[in-house]
Steps between C-alpha positions, in 0.01 A plus 500: 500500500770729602612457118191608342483828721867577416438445114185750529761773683742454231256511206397797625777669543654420156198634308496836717865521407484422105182747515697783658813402290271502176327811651164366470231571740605354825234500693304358232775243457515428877142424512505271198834346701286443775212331367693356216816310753320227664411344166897561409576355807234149450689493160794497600478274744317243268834541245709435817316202583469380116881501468555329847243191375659452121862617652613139700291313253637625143828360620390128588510309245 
């Protein structure tokens, strides 16, 4: 659980950064970030977790 709150903190932070680096709108951005990071996060995590199940098995042979 810990991981999943972590990944929304850092997805949010990385698209208020690119916004204000791009100088886009940021609190736009930042409320987009927020709403938008916990389905980042749940996507990540499922790529994590899809390369941990085919990564000891694509080796066996």
């Amino acid at each position: 659980m810990p991981l999943i709150i972590l990944l929304y903190v850092l997805g949010v932070f990385v698209v208020y950064h690119l916004a204000r680096y791009l100088g886009l709108n940021r609190r736009f951005w930042l409320m987009l970030a927020i709403l938008a990071s916990p389905l980042v996060a749940v996507i990540i995590m499922l790529l994590v977790w899809i390369v941990k199940l085919l990564g000891p098995n694509h080796n066996k042979e």
